[in-house]
Every structure is written in C-alpha cells, then in structure tokens.
C-alpha positions as CSV (number, residue, x, y, z in Angstrom):
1,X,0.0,0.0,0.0
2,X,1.4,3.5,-0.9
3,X,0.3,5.6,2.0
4,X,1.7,8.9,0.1
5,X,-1.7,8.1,-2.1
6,X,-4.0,7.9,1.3
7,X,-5.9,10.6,2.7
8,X,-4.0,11.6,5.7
9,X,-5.0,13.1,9.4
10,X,-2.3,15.2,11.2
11,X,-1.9,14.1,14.6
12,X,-1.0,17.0,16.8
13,X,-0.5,14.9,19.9
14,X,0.0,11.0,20.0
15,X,-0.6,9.7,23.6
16,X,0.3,6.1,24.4
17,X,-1.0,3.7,27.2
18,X,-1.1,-0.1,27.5
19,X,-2.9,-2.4,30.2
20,X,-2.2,-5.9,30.2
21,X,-3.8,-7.5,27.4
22,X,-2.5,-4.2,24.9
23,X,-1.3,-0.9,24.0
24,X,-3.0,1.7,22.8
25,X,-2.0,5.1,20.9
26,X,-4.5,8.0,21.0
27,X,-4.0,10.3,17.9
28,X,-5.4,13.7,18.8
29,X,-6.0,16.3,15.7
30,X,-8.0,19.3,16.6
31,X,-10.9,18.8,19.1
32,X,-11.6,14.8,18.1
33,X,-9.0,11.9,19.1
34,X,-8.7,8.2,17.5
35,X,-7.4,5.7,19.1
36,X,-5.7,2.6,18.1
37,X,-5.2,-0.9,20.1
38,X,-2.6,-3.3,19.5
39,X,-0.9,-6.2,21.2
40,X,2.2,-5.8,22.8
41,X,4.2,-7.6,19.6
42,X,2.3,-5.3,17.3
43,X,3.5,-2.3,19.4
44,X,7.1,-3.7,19.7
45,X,7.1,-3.9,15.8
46,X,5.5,0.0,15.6
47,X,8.0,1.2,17.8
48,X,10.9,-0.8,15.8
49,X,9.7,0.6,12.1
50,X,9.6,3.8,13.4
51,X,12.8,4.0,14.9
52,X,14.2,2.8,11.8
53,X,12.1,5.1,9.4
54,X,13.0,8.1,11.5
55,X,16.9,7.5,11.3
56,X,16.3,6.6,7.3
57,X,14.8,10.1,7.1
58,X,17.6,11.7,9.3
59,X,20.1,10.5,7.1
60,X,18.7,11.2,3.8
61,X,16.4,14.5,4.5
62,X,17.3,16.2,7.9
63,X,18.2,16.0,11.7
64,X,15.1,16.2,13.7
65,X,15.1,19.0,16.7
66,X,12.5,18.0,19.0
67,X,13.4,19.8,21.8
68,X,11.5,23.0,20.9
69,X,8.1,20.2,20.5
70,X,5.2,20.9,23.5
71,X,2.0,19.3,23.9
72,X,-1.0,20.9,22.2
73,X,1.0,22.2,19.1
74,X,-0.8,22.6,16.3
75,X,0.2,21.2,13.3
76,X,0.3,24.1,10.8
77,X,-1.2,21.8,8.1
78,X,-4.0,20.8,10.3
79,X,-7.0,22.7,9.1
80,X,-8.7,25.8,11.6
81,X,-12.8,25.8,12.6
C-alpha cells in the first residue's frame, strides 16, 4: 500500500497507554481523538519501524530537533474551525 496516495490526518498529539492484554496510541487532531489498540508484539514492531524510518529520514532528509516540540501544538497543516 502507498500511504503517500492515502488521505491523511495530522496528529498533533500522539498519547500512548497499555494495560495488560494491549497498548494503545491516542492520535489527537484538533478537538476529536482516535485511538488505536494493539498487542504488545504489534506495538514492539511499531516502535521498531519507526525507529528505523525516523533515522532513514535523518540520514537522507534532515536532523530532527525535537526539543522546541510541547504538547498541544498545532500542526500548521491541520485545518482551523
């Protein structure tokens, strides 16, 4: 699946729990949030793609600065009421 042909949400916050049984990610854009379960393997495997994705785009694109990020910024493509 080519997810740069998918319509896309920009999450301004991602908030992630887990209980027991699974994990789940809360993906908040504007006032509404979705949130996604997963097992624990299927949340070990996340967290391993994305580590690996965001050093493929370090090395190729850019260094990513996150120190400047806070909670409840707004993603300057998300779209305004």
């Amino acid at each position: 699946m080519d997810l740069n042909k998918q319509e896309k949400t920009m999450a301004d916050v991602i908030l992630v729990s887990y209980n027991p049984a699974f994990f789940m990610l809360g993906m908040q854009h504007g006032e509404s949030v979705s949130v996604y379960t997963t097992t624990p393997e299927g949340a070990k495997a996340f967290a391993e793609n994305l580590t690996k994705r965001v050093a493929e785009y370090e090395s190729t694109i850019r260094k990513i600065d996150s120190s400047g990020l806070q909670l409840g910024t707004v993603s300057p493509i998300q779209p305004r009421k």
